[in-house]
Residue, then its C-alpha position, 0 to 999 in steps of 0.5 A: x773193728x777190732x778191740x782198741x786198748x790203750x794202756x798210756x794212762x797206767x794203771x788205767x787200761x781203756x779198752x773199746x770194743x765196736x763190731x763182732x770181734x774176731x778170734x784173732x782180735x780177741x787173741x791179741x787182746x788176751x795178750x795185751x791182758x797178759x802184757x798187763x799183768x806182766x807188769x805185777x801193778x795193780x791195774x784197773x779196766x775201762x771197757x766200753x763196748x757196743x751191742x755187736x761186740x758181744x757176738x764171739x766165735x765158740x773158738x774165742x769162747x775156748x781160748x778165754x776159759x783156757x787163758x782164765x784158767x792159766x791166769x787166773x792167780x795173776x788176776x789178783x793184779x786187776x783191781x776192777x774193771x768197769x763195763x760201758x755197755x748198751x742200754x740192752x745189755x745193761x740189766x743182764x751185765x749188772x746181775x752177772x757175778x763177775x767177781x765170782x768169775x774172775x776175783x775182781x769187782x766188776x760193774x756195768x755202766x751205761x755212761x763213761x763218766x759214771x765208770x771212770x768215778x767208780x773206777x777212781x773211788x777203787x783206785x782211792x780205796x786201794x791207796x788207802x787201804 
């Protein structure tokens, strides 16, 4: 299955991820990113994804360091991403400094609601800061 986004609630962005995605579906969705950020609006992530949705290619692994290198100033517009992930990957998600890598607060959930509350809270934060 490929990696659905649906972007009809802007600035939230709800991405889902079920099966091994393949380079051409992770092609499509770095270009959905750049639609994203195309917009110069703060934006947040909701990503949920299943087990097999972090098997990737070497190919994709490429693409994502060359398109983070090219985007990385326009990620300024990602205000948080929050991550849905199996309780397998839970541990290693949450110790990983995304915000060291990406310049964006990030944090692993193993509940939907649990994301979409953390996710508000950024969002309030930046009405508000």
């Amino acid at each position: 299955m490929p990696i659905i986004s649906d972007s009809s609630e802007f600035p939230l962005v709800y991405q889902k991820s079920e099966g091994e995605v393949s380079f051409q579906e992770y092609a499509k969705s770095l270009e959905e990113w750049e639609s994203w950020l195309d917009k110069e609006t703060p934006f947040l992530i909701l990503s949920v994804r299943d087990a097999d949705s972090f098997k990737h290619s070497s190919e994709s692994a490429k693409a994502g360091k060359a398109w983070l290198q090219k985007n990385r100033v326009r990620l300024k517009w990602v205000k948080g991403i929050a991550m849905v992930v199996p309780e397998p990957f839970f541990n290693s998600m949450s110790k990983a400094d995304l915000q060291k890598a990406f310049g964006f607060p990030s944090k692993a959930f193993l509940k939907e609601k649990d994301a979409k509350d953390w996710l508000t809270e950024i969002f309030n934060q930046e009405d508000n800061g």
